[in-house]
DSSP file (Angstrom, degrees, kcal/mol; ACC not computed):
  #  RESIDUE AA STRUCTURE BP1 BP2  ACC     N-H-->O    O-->H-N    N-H-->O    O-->H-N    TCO  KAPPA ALPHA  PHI   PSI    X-CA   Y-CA   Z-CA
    1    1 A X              0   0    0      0, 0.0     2,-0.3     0, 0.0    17,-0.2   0.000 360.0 360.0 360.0 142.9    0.0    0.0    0.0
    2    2 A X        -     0   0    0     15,-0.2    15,-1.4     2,-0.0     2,-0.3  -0.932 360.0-172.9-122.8 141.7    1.4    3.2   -1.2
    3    3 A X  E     -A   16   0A   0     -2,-0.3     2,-0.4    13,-0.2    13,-0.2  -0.963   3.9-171.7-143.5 133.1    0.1    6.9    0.4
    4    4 A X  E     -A   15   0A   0     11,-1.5    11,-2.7    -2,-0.3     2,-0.8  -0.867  21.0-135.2-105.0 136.5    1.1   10.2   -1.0
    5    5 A X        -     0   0    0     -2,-0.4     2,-0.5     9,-0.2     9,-0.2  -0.864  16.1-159.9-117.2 111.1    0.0   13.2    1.2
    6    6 A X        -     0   0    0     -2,-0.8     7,-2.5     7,-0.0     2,-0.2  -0.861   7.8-153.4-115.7 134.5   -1.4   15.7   -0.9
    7    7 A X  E     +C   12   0B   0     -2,-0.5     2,-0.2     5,-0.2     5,-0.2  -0.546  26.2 174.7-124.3 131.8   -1.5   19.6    0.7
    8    8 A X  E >  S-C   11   0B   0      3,-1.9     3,-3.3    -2,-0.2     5,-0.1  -0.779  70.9 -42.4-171.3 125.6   -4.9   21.8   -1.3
    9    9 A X  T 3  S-     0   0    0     -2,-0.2     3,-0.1     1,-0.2    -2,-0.0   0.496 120.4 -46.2  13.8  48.9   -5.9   25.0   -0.3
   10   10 A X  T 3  S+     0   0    0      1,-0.5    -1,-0.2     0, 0.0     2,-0.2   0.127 110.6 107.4 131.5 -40.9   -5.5   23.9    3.6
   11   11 A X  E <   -C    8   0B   0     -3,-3.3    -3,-1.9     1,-0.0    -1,-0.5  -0.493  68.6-133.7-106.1 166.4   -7.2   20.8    3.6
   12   12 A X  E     -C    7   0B   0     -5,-0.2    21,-0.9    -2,-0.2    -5,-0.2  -0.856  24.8-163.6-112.5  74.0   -4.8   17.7    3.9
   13   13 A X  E     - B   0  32A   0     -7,-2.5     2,-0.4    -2,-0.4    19,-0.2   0.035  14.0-146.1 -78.5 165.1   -5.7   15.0    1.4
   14   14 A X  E     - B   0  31A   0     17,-0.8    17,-1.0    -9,-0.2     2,-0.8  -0.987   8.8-172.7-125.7 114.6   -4.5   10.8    1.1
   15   15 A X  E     -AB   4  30A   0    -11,-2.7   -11,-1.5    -2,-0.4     2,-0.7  -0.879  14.9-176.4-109.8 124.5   -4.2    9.7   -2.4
   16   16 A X  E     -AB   3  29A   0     13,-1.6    13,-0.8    -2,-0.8     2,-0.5  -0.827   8.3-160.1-122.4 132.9   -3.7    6.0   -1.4
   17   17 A X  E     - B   0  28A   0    -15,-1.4     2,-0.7    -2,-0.7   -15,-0.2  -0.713  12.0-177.0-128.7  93.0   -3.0    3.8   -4.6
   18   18 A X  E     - B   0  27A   0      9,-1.0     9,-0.6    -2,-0.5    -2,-0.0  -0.797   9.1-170.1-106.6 119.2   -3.6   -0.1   -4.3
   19   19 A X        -     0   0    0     -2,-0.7     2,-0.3     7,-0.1     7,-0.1  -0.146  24.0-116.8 -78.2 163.8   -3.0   -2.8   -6.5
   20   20 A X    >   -     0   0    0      5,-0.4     3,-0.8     1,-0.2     5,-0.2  -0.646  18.0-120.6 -89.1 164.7   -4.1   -6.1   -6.2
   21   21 A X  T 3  S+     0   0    0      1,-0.3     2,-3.2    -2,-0.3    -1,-0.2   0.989 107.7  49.1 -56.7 -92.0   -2.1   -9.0   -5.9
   22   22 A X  T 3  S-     0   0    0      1,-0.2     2,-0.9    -3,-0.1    -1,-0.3  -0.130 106.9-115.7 -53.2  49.3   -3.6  -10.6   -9.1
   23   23 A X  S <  S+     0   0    0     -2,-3.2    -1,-0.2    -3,-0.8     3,-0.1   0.036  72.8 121.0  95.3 -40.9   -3.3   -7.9  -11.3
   24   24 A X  S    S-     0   0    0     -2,-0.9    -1,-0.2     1,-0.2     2,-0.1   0.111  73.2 -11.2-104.8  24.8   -6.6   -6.9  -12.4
   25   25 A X        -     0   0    0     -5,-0.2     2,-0.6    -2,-0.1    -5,-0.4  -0.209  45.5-138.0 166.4 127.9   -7.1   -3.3  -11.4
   26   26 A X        -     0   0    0     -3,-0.1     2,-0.7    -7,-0.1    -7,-0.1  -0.780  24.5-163.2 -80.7 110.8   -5.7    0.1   -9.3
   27   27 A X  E     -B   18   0A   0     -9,-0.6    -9,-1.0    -2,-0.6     2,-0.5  -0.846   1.7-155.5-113.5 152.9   -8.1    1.9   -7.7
   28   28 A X  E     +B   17   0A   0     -2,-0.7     2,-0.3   -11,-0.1   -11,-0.2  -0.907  14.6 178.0-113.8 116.4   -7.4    5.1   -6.6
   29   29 A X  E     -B   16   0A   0    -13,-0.8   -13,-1.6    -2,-0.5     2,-0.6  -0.945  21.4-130.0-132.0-171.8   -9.2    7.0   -3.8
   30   30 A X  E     +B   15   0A   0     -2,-0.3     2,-0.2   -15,-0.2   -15,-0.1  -0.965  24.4 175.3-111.9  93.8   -9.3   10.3   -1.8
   31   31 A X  E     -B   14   0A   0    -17,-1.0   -17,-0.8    -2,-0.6     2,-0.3  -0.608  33.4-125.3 -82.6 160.9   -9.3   10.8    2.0
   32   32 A X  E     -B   13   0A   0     -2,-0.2   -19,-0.2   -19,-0.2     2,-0.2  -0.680  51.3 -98.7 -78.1 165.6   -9.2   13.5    4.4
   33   33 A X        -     0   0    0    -21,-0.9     2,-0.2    -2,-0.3   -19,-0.1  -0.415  46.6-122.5 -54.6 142.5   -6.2   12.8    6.9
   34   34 A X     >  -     0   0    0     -2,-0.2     4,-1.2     1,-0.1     5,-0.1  -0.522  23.6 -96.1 -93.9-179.1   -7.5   11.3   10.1
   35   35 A X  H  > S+     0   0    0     -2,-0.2     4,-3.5     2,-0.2    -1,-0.1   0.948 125.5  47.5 -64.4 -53.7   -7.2   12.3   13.7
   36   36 A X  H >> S+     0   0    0      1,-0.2     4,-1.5     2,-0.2     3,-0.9   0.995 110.8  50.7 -61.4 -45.9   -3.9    9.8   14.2
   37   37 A X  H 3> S+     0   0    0      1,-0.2     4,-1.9     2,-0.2    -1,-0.2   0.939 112.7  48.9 -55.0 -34.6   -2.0   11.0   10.9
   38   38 A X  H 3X S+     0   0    0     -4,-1.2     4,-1.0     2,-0.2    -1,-0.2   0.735 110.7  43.4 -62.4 -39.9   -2.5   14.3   12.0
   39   39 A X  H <X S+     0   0    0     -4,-3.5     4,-0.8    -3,-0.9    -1,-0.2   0.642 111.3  56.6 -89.0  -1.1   -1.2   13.8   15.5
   40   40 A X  H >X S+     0   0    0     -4,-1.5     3,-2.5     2,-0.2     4,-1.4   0.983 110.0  50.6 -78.4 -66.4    1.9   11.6   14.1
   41   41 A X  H 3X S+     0   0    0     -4,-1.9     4,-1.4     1,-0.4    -2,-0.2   0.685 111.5  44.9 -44.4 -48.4    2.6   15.0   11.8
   42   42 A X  H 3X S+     0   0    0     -4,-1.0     4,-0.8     2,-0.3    -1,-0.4   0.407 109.8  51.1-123.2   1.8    2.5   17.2   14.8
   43   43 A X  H <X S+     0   0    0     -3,-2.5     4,-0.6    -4,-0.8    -2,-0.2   0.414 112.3  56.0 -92.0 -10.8    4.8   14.8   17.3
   44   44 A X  H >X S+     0   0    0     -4,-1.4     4,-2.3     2,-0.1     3,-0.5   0.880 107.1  44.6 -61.3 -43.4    7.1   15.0   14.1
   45   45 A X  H 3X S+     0   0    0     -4,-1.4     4,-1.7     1,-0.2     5,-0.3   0.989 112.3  48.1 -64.9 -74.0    7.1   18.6   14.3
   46   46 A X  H 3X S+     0   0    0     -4,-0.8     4,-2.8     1,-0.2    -1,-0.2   0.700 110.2  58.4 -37.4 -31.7    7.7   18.8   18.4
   47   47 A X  H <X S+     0   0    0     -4,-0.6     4,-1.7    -3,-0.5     5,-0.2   0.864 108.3  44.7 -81.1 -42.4   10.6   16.2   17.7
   48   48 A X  H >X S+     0   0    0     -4,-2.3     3,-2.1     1,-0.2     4,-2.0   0.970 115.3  46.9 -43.9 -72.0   12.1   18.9   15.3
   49   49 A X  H 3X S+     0   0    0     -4,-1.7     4,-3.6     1,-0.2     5,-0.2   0.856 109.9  50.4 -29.9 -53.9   11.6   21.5   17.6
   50   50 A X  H 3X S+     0   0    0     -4,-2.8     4,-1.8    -5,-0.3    -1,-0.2   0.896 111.6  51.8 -58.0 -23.1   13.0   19.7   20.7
   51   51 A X  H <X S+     0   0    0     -3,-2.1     4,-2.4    -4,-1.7    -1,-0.2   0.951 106.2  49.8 -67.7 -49.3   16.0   18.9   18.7
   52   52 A X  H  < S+     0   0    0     -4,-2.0     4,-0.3     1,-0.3    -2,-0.2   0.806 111.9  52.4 -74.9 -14.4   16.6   22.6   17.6
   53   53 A X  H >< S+     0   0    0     -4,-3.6     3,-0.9    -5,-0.2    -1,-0.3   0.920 104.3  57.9 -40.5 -62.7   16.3   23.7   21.4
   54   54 A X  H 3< S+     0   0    0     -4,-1.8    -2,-0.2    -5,-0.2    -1,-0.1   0.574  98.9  55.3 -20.5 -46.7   18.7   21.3   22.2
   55   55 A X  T 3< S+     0   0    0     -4,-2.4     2,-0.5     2,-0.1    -1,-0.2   0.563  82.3 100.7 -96.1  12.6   21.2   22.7   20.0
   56   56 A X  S <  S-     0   0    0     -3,-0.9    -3,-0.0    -4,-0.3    -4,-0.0  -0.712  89.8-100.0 -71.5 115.3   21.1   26.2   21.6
   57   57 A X        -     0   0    0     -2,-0.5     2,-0.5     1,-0.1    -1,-0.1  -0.078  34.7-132.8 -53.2 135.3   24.1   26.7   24.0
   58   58 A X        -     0   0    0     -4,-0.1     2,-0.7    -3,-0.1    -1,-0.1  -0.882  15.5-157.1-109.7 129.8   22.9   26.1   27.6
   59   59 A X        -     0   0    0     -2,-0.5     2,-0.1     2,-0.0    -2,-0.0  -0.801  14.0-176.6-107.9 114.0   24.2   28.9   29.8
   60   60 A X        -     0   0    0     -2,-0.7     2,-0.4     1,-0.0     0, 0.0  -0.509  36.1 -89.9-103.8-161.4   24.2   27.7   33.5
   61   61 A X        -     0   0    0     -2,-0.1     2,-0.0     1,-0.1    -1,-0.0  -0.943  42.8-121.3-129.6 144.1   25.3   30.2   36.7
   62   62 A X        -     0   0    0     -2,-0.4     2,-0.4     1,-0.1    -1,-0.1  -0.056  26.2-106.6 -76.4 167.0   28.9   30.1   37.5
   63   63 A X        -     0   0    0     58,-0.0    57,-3.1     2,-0.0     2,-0.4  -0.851  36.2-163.1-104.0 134.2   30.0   29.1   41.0
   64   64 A X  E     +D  119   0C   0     -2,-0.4     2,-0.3    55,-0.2    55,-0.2  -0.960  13.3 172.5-114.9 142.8   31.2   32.3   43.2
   65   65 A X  E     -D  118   0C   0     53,-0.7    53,-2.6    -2,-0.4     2,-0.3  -0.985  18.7-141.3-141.7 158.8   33.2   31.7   46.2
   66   66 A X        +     0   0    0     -2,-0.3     2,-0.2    51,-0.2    51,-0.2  -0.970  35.5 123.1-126.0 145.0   35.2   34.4   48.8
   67   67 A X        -     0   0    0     -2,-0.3    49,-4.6    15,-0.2     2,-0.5  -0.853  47.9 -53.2-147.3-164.0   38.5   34.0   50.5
   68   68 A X  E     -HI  81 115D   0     13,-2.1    13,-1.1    -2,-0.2    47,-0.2  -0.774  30.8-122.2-122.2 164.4   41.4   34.9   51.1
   69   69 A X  E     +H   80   0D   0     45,-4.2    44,-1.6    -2,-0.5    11,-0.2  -0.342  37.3 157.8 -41.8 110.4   44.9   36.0   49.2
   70   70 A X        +     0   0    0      9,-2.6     2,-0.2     1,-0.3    -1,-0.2   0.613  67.7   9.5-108.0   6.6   47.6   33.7   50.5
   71   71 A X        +     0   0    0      8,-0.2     8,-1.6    39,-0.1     3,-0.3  -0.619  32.5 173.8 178.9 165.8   49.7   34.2   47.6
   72   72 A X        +     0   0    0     -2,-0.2     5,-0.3     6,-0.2     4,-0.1   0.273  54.7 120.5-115.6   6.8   50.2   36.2   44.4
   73   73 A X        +     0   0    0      3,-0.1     2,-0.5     2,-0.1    -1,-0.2   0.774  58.6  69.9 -43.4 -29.2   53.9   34.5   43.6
   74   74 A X  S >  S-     0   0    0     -3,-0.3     3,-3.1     3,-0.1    -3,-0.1  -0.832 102.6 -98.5-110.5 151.2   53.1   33.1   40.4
   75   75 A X  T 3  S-     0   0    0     -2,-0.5    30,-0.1     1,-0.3    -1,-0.1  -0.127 106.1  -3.6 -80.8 129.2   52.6   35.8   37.3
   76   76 A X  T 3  S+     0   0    0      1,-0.2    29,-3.2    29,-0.1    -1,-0.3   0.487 114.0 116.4  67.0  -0.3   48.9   36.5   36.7
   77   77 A X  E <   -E  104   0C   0     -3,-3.1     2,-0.3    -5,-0.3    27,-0.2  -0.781  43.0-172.1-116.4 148.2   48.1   33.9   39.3
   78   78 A X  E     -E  103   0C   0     25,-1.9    25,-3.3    -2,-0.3     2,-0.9  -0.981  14.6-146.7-131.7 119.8   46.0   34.1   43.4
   79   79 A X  E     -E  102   0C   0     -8,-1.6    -9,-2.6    -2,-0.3     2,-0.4  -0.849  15.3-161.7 -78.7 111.5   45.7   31.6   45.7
   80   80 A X  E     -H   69   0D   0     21,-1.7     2,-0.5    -2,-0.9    21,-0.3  -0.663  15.6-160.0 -72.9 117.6   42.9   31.6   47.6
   81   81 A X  E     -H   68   0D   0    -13,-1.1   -13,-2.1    -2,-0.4     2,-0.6  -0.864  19.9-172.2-117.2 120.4   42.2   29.9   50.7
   82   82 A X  E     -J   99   0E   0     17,-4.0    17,-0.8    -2,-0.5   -15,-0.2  -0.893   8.2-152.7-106.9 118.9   38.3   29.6   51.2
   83   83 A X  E     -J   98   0E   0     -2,-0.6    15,-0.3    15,-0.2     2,-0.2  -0.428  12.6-178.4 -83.1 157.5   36.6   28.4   54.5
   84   84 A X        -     0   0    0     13,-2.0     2,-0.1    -2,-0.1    11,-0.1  -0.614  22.8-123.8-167.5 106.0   34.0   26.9   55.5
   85   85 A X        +     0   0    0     -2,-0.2     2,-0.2     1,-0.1    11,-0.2  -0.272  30.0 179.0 -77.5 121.8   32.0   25.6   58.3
   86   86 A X  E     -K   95   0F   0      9,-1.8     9,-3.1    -2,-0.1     2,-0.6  -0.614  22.4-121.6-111.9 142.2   30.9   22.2   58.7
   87   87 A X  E     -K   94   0F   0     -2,-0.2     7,-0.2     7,-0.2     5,-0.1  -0.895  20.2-120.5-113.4 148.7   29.2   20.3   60.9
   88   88 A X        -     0   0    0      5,-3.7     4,-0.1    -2,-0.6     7,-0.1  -0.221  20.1-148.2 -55.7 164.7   30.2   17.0   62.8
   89   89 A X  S    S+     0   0    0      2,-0.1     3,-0.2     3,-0.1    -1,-0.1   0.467  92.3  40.0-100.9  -8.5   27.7   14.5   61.6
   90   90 A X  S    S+     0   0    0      1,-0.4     2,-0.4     3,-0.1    -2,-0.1   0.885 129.1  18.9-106.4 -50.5   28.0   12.8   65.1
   91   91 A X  S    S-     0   0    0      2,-0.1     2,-3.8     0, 0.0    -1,-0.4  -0.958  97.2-130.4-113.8 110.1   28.2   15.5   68.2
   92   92 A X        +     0   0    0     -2,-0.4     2,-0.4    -3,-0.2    -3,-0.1  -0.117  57.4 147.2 -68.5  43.8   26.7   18.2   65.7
   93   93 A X        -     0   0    0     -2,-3.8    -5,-3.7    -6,-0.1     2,-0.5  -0.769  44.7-127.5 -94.3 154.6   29.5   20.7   66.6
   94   94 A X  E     -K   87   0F   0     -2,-0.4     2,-0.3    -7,-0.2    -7,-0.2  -0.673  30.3-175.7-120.4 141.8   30.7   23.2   63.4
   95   95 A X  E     -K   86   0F   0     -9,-3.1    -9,-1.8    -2,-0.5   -11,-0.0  -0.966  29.9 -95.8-141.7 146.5   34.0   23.3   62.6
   96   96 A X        +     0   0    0     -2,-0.3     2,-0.3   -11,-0.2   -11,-0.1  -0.022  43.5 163.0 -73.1 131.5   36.8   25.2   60.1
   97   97 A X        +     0   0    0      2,-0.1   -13,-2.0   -15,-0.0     2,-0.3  -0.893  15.8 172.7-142.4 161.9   37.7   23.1   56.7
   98   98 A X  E     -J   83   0E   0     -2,-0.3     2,-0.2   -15,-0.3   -15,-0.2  -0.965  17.1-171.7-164.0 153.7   39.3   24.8   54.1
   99   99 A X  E     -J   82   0E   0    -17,-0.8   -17,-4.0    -2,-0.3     2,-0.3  -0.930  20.5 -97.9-155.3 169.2   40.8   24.7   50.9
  100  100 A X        +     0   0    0     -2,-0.2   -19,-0.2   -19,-0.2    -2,-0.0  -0.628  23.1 178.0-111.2  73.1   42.7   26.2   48.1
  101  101 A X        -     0   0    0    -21,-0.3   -21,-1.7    -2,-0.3     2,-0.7   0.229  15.4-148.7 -97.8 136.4   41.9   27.6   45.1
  102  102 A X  E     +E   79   0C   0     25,-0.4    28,-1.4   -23,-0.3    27,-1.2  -0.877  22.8 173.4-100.2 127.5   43.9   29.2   42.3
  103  103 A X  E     -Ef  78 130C   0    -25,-3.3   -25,-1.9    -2,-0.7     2,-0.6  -0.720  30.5-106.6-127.0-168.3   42.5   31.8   40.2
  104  104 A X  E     -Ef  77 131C   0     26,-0.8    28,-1.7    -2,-0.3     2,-0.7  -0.863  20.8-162.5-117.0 128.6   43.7   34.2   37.5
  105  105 A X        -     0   0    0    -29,-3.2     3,-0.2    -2,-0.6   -29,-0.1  -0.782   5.1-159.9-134.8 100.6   44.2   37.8   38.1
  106  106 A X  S    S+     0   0    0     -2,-0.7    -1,-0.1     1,-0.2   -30,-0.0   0.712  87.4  30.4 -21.2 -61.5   44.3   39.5   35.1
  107  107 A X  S    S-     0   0    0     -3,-0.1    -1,-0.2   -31,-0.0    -2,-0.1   0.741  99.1-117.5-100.9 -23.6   46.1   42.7   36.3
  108  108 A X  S    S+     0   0    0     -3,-0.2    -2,-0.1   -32,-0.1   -33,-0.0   0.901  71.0 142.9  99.3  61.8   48.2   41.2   39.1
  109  109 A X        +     0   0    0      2,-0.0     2,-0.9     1,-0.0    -3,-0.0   0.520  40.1  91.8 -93.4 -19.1   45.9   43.8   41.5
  110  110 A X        -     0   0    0     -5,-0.1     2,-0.2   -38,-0.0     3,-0.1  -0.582  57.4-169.6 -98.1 103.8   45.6   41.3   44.4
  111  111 A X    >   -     0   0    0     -2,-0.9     3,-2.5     1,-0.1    28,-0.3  -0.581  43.0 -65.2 -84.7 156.1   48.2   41.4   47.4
  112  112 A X  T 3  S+     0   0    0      1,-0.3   -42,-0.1    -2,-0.2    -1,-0.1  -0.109 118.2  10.7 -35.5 112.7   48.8   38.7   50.5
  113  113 A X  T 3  S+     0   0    0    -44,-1.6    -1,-0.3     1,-0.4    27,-0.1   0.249  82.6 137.2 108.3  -0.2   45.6   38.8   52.8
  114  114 A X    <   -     0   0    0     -3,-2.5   -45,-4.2    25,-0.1     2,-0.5  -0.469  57.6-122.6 -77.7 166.3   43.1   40.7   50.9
  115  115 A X  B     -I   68   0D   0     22,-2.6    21,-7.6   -47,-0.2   -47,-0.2  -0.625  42.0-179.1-104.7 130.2   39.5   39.0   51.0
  116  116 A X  E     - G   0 135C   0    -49,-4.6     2,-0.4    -2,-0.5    19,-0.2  -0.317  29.7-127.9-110.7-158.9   38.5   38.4   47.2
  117  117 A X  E     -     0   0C   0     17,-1.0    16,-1.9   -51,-0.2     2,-0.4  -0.881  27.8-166.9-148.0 141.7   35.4   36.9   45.3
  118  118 A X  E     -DG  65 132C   0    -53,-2.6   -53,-0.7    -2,-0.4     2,-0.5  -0.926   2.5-161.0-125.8 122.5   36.4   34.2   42.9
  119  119 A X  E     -DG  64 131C   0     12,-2.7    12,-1.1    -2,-0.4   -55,-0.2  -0.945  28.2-104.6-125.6 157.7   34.0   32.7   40.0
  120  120 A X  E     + G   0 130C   0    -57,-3.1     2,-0.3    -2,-0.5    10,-0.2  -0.247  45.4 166.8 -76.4 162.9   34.4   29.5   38.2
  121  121 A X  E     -     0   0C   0      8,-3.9     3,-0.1   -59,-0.0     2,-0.1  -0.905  39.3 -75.2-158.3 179.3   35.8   29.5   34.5
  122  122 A X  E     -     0   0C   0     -2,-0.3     2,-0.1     1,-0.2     6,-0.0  -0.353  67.0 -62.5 -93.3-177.3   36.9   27.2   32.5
  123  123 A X  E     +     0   0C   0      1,-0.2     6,-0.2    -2,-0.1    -1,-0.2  -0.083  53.3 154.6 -62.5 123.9   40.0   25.7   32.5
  124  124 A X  E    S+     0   0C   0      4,-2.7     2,-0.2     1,-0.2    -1,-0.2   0.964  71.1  18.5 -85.1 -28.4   43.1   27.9   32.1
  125  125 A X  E >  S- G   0 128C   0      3,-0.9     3,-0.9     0, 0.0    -1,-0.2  -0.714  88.6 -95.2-133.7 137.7   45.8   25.8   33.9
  126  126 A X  T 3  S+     0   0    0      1,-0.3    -3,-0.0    -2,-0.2    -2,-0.0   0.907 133.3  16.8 -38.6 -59.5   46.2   22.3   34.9
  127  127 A X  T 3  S+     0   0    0     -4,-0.0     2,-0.7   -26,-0.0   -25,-0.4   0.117 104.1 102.5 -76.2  14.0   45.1   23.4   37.8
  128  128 A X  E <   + G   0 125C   0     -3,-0.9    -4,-2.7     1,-0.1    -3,-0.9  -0.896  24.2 143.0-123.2 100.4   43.4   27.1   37.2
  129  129 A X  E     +     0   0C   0    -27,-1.2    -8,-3.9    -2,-0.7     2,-0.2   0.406  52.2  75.0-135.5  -1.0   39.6   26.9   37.1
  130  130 A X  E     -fG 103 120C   0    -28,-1.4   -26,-0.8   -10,-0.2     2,-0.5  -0.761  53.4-165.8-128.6 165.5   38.7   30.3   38.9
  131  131 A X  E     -fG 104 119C   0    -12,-1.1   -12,-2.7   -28,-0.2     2,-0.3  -0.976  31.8-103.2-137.7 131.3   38.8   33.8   37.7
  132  132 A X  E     - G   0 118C   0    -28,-1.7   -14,-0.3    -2,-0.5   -26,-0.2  -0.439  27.7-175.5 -72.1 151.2   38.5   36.9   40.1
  133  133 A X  E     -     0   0C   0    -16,-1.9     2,-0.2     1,-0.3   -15,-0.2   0.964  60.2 -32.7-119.6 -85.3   35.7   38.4   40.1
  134  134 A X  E     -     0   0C   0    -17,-0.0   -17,-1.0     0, 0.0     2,-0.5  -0.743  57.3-107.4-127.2-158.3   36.3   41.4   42.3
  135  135 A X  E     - G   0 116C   0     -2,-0.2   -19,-0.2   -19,-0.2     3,-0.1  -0.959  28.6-159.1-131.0 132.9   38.6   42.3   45.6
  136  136 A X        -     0   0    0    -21,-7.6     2,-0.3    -2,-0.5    -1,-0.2   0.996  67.6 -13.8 -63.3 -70.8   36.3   42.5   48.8
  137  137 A X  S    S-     0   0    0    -22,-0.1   -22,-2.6   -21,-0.0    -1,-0.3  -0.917  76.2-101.4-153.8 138.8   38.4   44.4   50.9
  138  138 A X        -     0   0    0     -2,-0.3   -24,-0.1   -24,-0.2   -25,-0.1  -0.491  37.7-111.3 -91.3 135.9   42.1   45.4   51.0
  139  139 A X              0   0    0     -2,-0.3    -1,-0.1   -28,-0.3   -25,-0.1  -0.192 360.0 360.0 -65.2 172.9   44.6   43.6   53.1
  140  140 A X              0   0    0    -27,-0.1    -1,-0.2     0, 0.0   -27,-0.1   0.232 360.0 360.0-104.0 360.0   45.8   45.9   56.0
């Protein structure tokens, strides 16, 4: 069974052409579309759509964290040390853990012990995944 879908002023036609097995005659008729072709046509459509959504760059929100300078030795480079308070999981007491971040400083603005804001980027450096964002407050 063969169907051709033929598009007239609007309306959505079937021109369906089947032979017989044995030969002896094609008859040809003319439908409207039914409910199901219709909805097949218009989950084709959505499938497009979802695709071409899909290929639109997905912007997520960057991770910001603040610490502080503990050194600005290497060229264009900050380490940051950020802290953060934890709680035991067993006597619920909260306590210091911290760790250390390298970021990129652009202008080589940031001296030992000022408090910074850091945001993630992508990688520059083997290690180098943060970029500074601004400087909170100037060491003293």
């Amino acid at each position: 069974m063969e169907e051709n879908i033929i598009t007239n002023k609007g309306t959505n036609l079937v021109n369906t052409n089947e032979s017989n097995n044995l030969g002896s005659g094609t008859e040809t008729t003319e439908t409207q579309v039914s409910e199901t072709t219709l909805a097949e046509a218009k989950s084709e459509v959505s499938v497009a759509e979802t695709k071409a959504e899909k290929a639109e760059p997905k912007v997520g929100r960057r991770r910001i964290l603040e610490g502080r300078v503990v050194s600005n030795k290497p060229n264009k480079t900050i380490i940051v040390l950020v802290e953060r308070y934890v709680q035991h999981p067993l006597y619920k007491k909260y306590y210091k853990r911290s760790k250390k971040f390298m970021a990129h400083d652009e202008k080589n603005e940031c001296q030992v012990g000022d408090l910074v804001r850091i945001m993630e980027w992508r990688p520059l450096s083997r290690r180098k995944r943060w970029m500074l964002k601004e400087i909170v407050e100037r060491a003293k």
